[in-house]
C-alpha positions as CSV (number, residue, x, y, z in Angstrom):
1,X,-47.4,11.5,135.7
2,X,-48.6,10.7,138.9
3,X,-49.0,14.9,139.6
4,X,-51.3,14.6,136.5
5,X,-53.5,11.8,136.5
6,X,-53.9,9.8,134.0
7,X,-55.5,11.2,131.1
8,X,-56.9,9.3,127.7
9,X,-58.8,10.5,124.7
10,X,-62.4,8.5,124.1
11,X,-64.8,7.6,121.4
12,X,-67.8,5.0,121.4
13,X,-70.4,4.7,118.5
14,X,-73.6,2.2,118.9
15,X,-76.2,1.8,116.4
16,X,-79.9,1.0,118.3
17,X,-82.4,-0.6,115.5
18,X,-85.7,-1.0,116.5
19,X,-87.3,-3.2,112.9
20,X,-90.9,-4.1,114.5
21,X,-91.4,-0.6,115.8
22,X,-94.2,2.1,114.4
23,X,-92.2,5.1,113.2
24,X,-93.0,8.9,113.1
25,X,-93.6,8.6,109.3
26,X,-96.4,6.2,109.3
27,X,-94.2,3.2,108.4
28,X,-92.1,0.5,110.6
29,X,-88.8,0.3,111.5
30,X,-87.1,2.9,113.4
31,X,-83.7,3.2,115.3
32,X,-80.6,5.6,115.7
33,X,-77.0,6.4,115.8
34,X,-75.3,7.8,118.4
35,X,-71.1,8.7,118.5
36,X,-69.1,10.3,121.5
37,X,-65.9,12.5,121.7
38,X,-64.3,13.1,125.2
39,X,-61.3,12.2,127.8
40,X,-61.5,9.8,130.6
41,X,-59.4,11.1,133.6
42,X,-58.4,9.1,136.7
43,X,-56.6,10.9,140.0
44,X,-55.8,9.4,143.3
45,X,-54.5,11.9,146.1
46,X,-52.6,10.1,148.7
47,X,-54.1,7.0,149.8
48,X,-57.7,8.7,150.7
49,X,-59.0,10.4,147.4
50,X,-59.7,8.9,144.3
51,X,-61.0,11.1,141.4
52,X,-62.5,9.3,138.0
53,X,-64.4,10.7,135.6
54,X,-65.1,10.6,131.8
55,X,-67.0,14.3,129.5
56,X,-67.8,13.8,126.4
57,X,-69.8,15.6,123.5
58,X,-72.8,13.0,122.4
59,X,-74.4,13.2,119.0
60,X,-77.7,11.4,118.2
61,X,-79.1,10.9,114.7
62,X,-82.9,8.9,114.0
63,X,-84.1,7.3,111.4
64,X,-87.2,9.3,111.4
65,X,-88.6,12.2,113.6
66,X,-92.2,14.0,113.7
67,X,-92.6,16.5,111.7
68,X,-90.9,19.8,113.0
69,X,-88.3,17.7,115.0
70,X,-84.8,17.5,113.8
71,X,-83.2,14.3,113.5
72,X,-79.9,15.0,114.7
73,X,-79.4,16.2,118.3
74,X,-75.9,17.0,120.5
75,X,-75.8,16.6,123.9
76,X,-72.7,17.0,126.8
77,X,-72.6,13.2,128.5
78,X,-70.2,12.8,131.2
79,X,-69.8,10.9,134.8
80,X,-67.4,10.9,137.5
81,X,-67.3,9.1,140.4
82,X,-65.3,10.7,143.9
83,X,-64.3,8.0,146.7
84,X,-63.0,9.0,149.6
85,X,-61.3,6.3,152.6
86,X,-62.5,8.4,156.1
87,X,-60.7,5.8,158.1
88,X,-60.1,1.9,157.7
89,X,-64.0,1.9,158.9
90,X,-65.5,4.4,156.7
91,X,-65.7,4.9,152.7
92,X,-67.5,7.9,151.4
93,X,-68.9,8.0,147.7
94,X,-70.1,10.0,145.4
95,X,-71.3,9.9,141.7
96,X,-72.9,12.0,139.1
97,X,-73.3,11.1,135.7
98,X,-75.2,12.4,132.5
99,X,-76.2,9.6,129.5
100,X,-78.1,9.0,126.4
101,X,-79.6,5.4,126.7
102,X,-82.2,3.9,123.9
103,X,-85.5,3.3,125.2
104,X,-87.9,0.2,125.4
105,X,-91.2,2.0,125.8
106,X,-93.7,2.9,123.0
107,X,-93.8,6.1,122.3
108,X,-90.0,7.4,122.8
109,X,-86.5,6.4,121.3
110,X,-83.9,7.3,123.6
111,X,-83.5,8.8,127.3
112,X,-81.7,11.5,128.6
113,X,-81.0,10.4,132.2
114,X,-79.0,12.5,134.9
115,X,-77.9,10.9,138.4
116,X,-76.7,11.8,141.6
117,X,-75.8,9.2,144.2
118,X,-74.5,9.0,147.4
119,X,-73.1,5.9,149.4
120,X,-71.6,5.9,153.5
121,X,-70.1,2.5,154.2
122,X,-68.6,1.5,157.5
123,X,-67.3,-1.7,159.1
124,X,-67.8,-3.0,162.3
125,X,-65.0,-5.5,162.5
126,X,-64.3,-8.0,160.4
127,X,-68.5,-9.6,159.9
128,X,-70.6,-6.7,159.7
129,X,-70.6,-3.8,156.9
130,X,-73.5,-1.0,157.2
131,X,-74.6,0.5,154.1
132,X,-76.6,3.8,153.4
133,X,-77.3,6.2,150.6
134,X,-79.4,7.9,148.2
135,X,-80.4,8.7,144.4
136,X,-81.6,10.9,142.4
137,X,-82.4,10.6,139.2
138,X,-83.7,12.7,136.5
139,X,-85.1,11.3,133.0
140,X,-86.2,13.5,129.9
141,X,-86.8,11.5,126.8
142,X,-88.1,12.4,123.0
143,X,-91.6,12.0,121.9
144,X,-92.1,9.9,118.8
145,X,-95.6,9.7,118.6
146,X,-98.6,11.3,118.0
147,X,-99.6,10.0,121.5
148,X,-97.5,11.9,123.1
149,X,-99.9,12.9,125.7
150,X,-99.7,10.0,127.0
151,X,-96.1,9.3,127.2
152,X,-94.1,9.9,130.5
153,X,-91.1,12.1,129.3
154,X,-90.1,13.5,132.4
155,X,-89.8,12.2,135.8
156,X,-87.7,12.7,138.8
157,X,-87.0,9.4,141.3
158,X,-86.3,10.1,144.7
159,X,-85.0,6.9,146.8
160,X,-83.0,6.0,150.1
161,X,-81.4,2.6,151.1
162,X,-79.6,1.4,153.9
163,X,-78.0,-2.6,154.3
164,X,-76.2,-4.3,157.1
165,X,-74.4,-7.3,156.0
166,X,-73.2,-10.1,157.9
167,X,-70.3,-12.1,156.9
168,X,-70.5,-15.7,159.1
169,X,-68.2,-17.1,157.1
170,X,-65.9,-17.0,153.9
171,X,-69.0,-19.1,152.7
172,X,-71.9,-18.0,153.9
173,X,-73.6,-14.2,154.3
174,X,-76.5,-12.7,154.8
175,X,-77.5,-9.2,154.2
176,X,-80.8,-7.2,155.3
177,X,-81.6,-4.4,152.5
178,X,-84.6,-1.3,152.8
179,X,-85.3,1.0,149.9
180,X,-87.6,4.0,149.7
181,X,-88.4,5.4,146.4
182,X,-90.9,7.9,144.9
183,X,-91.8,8.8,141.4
184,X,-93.0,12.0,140.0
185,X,-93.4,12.2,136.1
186,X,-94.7,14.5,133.9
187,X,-98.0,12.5,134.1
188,X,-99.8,12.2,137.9
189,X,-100.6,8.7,136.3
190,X,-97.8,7.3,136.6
191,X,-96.1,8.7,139.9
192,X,-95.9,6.2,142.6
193,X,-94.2,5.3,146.0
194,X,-92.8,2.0,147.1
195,X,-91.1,0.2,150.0
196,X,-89.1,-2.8,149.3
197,X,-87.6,-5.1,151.7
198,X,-85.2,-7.8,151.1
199,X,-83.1,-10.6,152.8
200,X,-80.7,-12.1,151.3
201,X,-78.6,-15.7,152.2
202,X,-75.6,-16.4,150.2
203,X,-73.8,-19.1,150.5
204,X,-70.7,-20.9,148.2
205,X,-69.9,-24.8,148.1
């Protein structure tokens, strides 16, 4: 019903297997299972609003944990993503989201990673499109080794971006991108802060 929404039950299961990687019992070969319950649900209110968004309940099982950790875990995953039309010149976005990915570091298996992210984009006729936002993003992960002093399981990134674009033709564009980020983690080691600039020319034959 459009009143509703539209509403749909969910369930995804992946298998990660990591065969060349020292595990917490002294052997090789580690991995794990993860599975997810929960209900996608999409909304649009008028022609402005857009709501989507997906909750779920996640559950992890390793192959092999330290001793004293468990090997099964359950975690709430979800994401959503709001989008709102201003005017014919402005779109508004935002999006949060809350995931289990594997990891492809030494000395953790999986990440827990929570975002927020915000995007402004307006149109100045028909060849130029300005772009801004930011992120932030959280990232807690497992330790699996008995390094785990020196394993980054916690850090927080911090970055804004802004792009114009300009649209010459149906062929050829060229966009102007600037990014600031900075890193704090659990170790002073590894925190950092960065500029990038970019320039981009794209062209179809």
């Amino acid at each position: 019903k459009p009143s509703i929404g539209k509403i749909a039950a969910m369930y995804a299961y992946s298998a990660q297997d990591y065969a060349n990687r020292p595990n917490a019992n002294g052997g090789v070969g580690d991995g794990y299972q993860s599975q997810t319950i929960g209900a996608n649900y999409e909304k649009t209110l008028g022609r402005k609003l857009k709501i989507v968004g997906a909750v779920g309940n996640t559950r992890v099982k390793r192959d092999s944990a330290p001793p004293g950790v468990p090997l099964e875990f359950t975690s709430m995953t979800y994401n959503g993503v709001l989008s709102y039309a201003a005017s014919r010149r402005l779109d508004l976005t935002v999006a949060v989201g809350r995931g289990v990915t594997p990891s492809n570091r030494a000395g953790k298996l999986y990440d827990i990673s929570t975002t927020t992210d915000l995007l402004a984009t307006y149109r100045f006729g028909t060849r130029f499109v300005v772009s801004g936002g930011g992120r932030l993003a959280n990232v807690r992960s497992n330790a699996d080794t008995a390094l785990a002093g020196l394993v980054v399981t916690d850090s927080e990134d911090r970055s804004l971006f802004a792009s114009i674009r300009y649209q010459q033709s149906k062929r050829a564009s060229l966009v102007l991108d600037l990014r600031q980020e900075e890193r704090t983690t659990n170790l002073p080691l590894f925190d950092y802060s960065n500029t990038r600039f970019g320039l981009t020319l794209d062209v179809s034959i």
